[in-house]
DRENLO-862758 format. One record per residue (C-alpha): x, y, z. Coordinates in steps of 0.2 Angstrom, whole numbers, plus 5000, padded with zeros to 4 digits. Layout:
// DRENLO-862758
XYZ;...
// end
This chain:
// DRENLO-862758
475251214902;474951374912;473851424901;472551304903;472451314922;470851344928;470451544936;470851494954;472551394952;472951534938;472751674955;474051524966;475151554953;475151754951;475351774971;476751644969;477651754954;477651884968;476051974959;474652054972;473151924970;471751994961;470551894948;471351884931;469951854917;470451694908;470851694890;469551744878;470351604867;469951704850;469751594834;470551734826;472451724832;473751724818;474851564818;476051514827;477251424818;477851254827;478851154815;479351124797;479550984789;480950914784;481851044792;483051084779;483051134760;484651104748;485651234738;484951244720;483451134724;481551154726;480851064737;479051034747;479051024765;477351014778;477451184791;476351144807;475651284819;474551324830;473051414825;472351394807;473551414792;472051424782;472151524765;473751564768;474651674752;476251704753;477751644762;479351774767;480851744768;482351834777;483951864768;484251824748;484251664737;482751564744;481051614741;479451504746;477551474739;476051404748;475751234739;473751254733;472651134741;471950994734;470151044722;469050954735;467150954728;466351114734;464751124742;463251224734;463751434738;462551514751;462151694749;463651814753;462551874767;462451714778;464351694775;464851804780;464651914798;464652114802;465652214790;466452064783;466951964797;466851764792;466151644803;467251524811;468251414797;468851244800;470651234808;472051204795;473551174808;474551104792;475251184777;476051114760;477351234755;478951264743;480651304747;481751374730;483451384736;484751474720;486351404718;487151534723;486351534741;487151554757;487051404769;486451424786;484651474794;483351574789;482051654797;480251644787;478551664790;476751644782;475451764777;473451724780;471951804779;472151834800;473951914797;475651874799;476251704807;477651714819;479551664813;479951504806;481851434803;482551334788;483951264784;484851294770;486051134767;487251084751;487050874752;485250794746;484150774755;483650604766;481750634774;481350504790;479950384786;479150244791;479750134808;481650174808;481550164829;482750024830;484549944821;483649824815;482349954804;483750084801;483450164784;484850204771;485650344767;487050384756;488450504762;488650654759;486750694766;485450804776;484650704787;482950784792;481650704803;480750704820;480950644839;479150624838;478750554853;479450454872;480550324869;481050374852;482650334844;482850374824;484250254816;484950264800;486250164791;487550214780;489150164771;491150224771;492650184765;494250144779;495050304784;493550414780;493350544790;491450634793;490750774801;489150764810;488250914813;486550924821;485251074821;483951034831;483751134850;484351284839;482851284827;481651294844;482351464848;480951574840;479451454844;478151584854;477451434862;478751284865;478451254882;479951114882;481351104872;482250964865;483950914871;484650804856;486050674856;486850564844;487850404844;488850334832;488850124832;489649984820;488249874813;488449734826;487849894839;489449924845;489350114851;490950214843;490650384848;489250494853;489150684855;488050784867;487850984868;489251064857;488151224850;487151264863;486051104865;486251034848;487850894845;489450924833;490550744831;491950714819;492450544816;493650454806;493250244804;494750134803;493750004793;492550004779;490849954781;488949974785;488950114801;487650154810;486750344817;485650344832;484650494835;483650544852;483250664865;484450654880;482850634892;482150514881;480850644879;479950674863;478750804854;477950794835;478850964834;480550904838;481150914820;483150914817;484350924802;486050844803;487150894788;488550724786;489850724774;491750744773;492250934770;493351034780;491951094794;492551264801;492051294819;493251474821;494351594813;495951654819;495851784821;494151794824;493951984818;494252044800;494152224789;492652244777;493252294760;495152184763;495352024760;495751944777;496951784778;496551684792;496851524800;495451374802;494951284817;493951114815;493750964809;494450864792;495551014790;497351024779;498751054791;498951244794;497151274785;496751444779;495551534771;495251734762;493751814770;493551954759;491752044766;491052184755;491452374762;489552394766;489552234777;488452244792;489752284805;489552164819;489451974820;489251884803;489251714794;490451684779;490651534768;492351554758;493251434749;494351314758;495051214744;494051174730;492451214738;491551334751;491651294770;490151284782;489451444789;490551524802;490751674811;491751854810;491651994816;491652154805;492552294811;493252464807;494352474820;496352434821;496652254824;497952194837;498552014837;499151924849;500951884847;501951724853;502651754870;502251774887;500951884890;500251774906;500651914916;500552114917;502352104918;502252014900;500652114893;500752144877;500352334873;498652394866;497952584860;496252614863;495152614851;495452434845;495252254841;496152134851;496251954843;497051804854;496651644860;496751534877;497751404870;497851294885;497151264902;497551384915;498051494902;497751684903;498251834891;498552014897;498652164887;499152324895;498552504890;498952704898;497252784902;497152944911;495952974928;494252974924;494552914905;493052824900;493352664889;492452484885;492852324883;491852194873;492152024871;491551924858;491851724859;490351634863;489151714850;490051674837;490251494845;491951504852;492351364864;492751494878;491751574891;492751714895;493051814910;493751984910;494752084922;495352244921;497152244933;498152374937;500052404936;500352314955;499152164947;497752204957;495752194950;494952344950;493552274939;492952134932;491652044921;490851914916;489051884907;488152014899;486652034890;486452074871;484652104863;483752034880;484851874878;485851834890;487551734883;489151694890;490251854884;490851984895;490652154894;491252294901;490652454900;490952634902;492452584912;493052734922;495152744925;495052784944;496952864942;498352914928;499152764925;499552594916;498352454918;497952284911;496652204903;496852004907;495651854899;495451694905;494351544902;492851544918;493351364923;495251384917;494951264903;496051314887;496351254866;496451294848;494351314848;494651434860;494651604853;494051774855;493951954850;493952114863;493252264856;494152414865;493352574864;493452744871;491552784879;490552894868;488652914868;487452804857;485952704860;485152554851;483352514848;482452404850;480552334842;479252244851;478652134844;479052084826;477252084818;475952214818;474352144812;472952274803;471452234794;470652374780;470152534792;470952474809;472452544818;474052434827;475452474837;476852434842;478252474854;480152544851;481352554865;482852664867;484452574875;485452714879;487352704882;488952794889;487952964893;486752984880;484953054887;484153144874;482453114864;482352994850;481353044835;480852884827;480352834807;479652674796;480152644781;479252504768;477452504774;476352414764;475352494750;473652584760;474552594780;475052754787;476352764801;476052904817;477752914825;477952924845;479552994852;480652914865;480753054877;482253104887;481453114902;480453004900;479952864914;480352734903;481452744887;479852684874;478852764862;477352684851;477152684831;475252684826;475052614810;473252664802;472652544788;471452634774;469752584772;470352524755;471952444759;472552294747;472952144757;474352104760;476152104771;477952194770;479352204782;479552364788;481252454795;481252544808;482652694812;482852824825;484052974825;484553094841;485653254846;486653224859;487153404868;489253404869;489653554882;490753674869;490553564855;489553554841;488153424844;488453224841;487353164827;486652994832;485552834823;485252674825;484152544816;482852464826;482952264830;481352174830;481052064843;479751914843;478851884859;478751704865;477551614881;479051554892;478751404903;477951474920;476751614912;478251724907;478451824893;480051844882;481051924868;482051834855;483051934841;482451914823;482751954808;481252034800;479652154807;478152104794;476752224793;475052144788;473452184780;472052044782;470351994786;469352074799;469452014817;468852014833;468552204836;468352314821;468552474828;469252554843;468652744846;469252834861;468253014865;469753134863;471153134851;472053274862;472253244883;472853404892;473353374908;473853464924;474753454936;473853344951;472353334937;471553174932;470753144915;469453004909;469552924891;468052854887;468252714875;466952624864;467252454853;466452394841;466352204841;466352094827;464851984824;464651834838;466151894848;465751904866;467451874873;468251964888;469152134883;470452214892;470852424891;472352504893;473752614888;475452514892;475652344883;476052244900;476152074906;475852024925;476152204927;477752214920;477752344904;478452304890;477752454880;477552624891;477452784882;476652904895;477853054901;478453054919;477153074930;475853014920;474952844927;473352764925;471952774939;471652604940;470052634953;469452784943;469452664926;468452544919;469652434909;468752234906;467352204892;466452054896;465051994884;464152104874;464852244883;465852394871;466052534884;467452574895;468452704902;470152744907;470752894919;472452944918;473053074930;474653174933;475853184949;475853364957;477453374951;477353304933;478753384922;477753494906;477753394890;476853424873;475853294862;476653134868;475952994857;475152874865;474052724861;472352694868;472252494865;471052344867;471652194870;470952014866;471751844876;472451724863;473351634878;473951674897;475451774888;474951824868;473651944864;472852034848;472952224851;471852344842;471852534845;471052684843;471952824832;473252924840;473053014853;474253154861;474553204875;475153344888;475453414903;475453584908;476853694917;476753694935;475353854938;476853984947;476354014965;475754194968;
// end
């Protein structure tokens, strides 16, 4: 792993990432970095059940108190340890270090806990996480299953050693290590038909430091060892295999990684049973606040299966998972989209052709599916020249077998745009997306989709969101913790997406801090160099420990010429930051931002000379910043005032023309050292600005990537007006 190459290879490796050779000070390694939560075992917890499962991180879990948990109907406890014999107490003093701060404690990388799941729970996955006395962990996923649960255990690695299950079941366990293979046994009547659904590569997705991924696969055999079927990458990596068996008897399930690869992390849940499994709607997009009939696509299905989606009014609008009845009992988890806008239907026919399209209005839904290779649908709409409109398609995020590709035609059948991938909330998927379309004439054009590699079925279904352009932005949080101890400041990072002509300033606000913490709000400046501003969250001397998600929401004015002004919001999404393979740094969307309040760590205090920086034009500036070290910490200490990785910001707050004076500052802390300084200096031409909020941090190595941040309080800055030439 990158991060414990040695200093010279790790300086090969920067010039090779296309970074200017310099040294690089290798991880301090702190023995005070929050969790990072690996695995959780067994995987998966059952509706209206409690049951205890092992979580594995790296980094101690030890003393952890409380266990969050995103969404409603499960809730989880740390398991106390074991009373072990306790050896005689020393005097408080020589347990513990300067102003509170603990020696080093044994490593705890394991953790007993409880999942309680209600009755009335939602299946699916669920973000979680663990408080301890050094913060917040990162995001761990559950399971939430229906069928009892079957745990792996002992030497099931061949036929022979399969171990029994009874059907319907959740089958958790691990592909542990090379060469393994899980098997279990189990039992059906002739002409029963199951449903084999594997979480597995799925459940690696929030992992900050998986530096492989599992690639699962199962096969299906008789008893003799006959393979029947077997099922590969379906949801992304993880397999999905339905199978009906002619003749009763003993059946068997093999588990492993593709590569025969294996990791004691690689955990998996397969849900088996015989319900309907649902895998689409059609159509795909309903209206919160009506019931909504819509046809099923899937596996041990009734002819013509359908189903009432009814979403309450104040649904999240967007992708979601439902469960409705189908039958007697609820489906598996499956994916709508919530919209306010008019639906349109595609409509038996001919619409292969812009001849043939069927006709749209802007703003709306369209709902259709490519119903057989080589298939294509067009729709056809009137715009005027210089009409701005968008076209969003949603298939593959909500697991549609289609990887679309969009063209916009017009009326001589012509492309005069086209898409195909796009990126939502830094992922990159499959869906296309169009945006801010311009119609380069008055006139009728076409809107045509097609499967990428002409394939074509009833999976394949999808939703196009039309839209006329109008100004909004989203946000966005980086990261998803922010970790404080009683009298120390975090931070942490919101950026401003902005969309469709929107470039005004975004005034930011928290809401659900924990008792004791106290949020300074930057703003997202509209001309600024980069679309971030910083939150500095102060915890008081006397703050409880303790933890809270926090929301984050920001609200704008966009300026309409001879118009009353466009009242805009958006609520923040928090993403988690993750060590990729190579030395990179990522973002995953998740579901909660947890502020903590814990022990002491490695710095107690960062104090920076002035609270207010008044800049001016062509001037330069020196913050001088002193730490205060905890007890026995010697470790390397880097300054600065972007959060940045291999020189790449992530979090950058300063106005344009504003920059740090690399040669004029003093920014690594080595040893016993606790002084430093940064210069920051403004371009001869630097636009005026008043108390820009910006963070003056110090950071600590956890890894090549990861890093705990502590900061001084806030600190504002400005920049003068240009003086005016005499």
């Amino acid at each position: 792993m990158l991060m414990k190459l040695s200093q010279k290879c790790r300086i090969v490796v920067l010039a090779c990432l296309g970074v200017a050779a310099q040294v690089v000070p290798a991880p301090a390694q702190t023995n005070n970095s929050y969790p990072m939560l690996m695995s959780v075992r067994p995987a998966a917890a059952v509706i209206g059940q409690t049951t205890e499962h092992e979580l594995s991180a790296r980094y101690s879990l030890e003393g952890a108190t409380q266990v969050l948990v995103a969404g409603e109907g499960v809730s989880g406890e740390v398991v106390p340890p074991l009373e072990e014999k306790k050896p005689e107490e020393k005097p408080e003093a020589e347990k513990r270090g300067k102003r509170g701060r603990r020696g080093k404690k044994p490593d705890q990388p394991k953790l007993k806990m409880k999942f309680t799941v209600a009755a009335d729970a939602v299946p699916g996955v669920r973000d979680f996480r663990v408080i301890t006395p050094k913060g917040a962990s990162t995001v761990g996923q559950l399971v939430v299953a229906r069928d009892g649960l079957f745990v792996e255990t002992g030497d099931n690695n061949t036929a022979a050693k399969a171990q029994m299950i009874g059907i319907p079941a959740t089958v958790c366990g691990a592909i542990e290590a090379a060469e393994d293979l899980d098997y279990f046994k189990f039992h059906v009547e002739a002409g029963q038909g199951l449903v084999f659904h594997v979480r597995s590569q799925r459940l690696l997705n929030r992992l900050h430091d998986m530096q492989s991924r599992v690639d699962p696969m199962i096969t299906l055999k008789s008893a003799a060892g006959m393979t029947l079927a077997a099922s590969d990458n379906y949801y992304a990596g993880d397999p999905l295999l339905a199978y009906t068996f002619e003749q009763a008897g003993d059946y068997l399930l093999e588990v492993r990684d593709v590569r025969y690869q294996g990791n004691a992390d690689w955990t998996y849940s397969i849900e088996i049973n015989n319900r309907p499994f649902v895998t689409q709607a059609d159509p795909p997009a309903v209206r919160p606040g009506i019931e909504s009939r819509v046809a099923l696509v899937g596996f041990n299905l009734p002819a013509d299966a359908t189903a009432v989606v009814n979403l309450p009014a104040d649904a999240k609008r967007g992708l979601c998972w439902v469960s409705p009845l189908v039958g007697a009992s609820h489906a598996n988890e499956f994916a709508v989209l919530a919209t306010d806008l008019p639906l349109v239907t595609e409509v038996a026919g001919d619409n292969n052709t812009v001849a043939g399209a069927l006709p749209i209005a802007a703003p709306c839904v369209i709902c259709g599916r490519i119903e057989s290779p080589s298939d294509q649908d067009c729709f056809s709409f009137t715009a005027k020249a210089g009409e701005k409109l968008s076209f969003d398609v949603v298939a593959r995020r909500g697991w549609s077998g289609l990887d679309p590709f969009l063209r916009i035609l017009n009326a001589q059948g012509a492309a005069v745009s086209e898409a195909d991938d796009s990126t939502h909330e830094r992922i990159l998927n499959a869906d296309s997306w169009l945006e801010n379309w311009t119609a380069p004439a008055d006139g009728t054009y076409a809107i045509e989709i097609r499967d990428l590699h002409l394939r074509g079925g009833k999976e394949f279904v999808y939703a196009i969101e039309v839209t006329r352009s109008v100004p909004y932005f989203t946000l966005e949080l980086d990261t998803d913790k922010t970790l404080l101890a009683p009298g120390t400041n975090g931070v942490f990072y919101v950026r401003a997406v902005r969309k469709n002509g929107f470039v005004g300033e975004v005034a930011l606000a928290v809401e659900g801090l924990p008792p004791g913490v106290t949020a300074f709000c930057g703003r997202i400046l509209a001309n600024g160099r980069y679309p971030d501003a910083c939150i500095i969250l102060q915890a008081a001397g006397d703050a409880p420990p303790g933890a809270a998600n926090i929301r984050v929401t920001g609200t704008a004015l966009h300026v309409v010429e001879g118009g009353e002004p466009l009242r805009l919001s958006a609520v923040a999404q928090p993403l988690q930051e993750y060590y990729s393979p190579g030395g990179g740094r990522g973002n995953y969307p998740v579901e909660l931002h947890t502020v903590s309040v814990a022990e002491p760590m490695d710095i107690l205090s960062v104090k920076a000379s002035a609270a207010a920086i008044d800049l001016k034009p062509g001037g330069t500036q020196r913050i001088d910043v002193t730490i205060e070290r905890a007890e026995g910490f010697k470790g390397n200490v880097t300054l600065d005032v972007l959060y940045q990785h291999i020189e790449q910001p992530y979090g950058h707050s300063l106005p344009k023309g504003v920059s740090i004076d690399g040669a004029a500052s003093k920014t690594l802390l080595s040893g016993d050292e606790s002084q430093g300084f940064l210069t920051l200096k403004a371009d001869a031409d630097a636009p005026a600005i008043e108390r820009q909020l910006i963070p003056v941090m110090a950071h600590v190595s956890i890894n090549f990537v990861m890093k705990l941040t502590f900061v001084a309080e806030p600190v504002y800055l400005s920049v003068a007006m240009p003086a005016k030439a005499p």
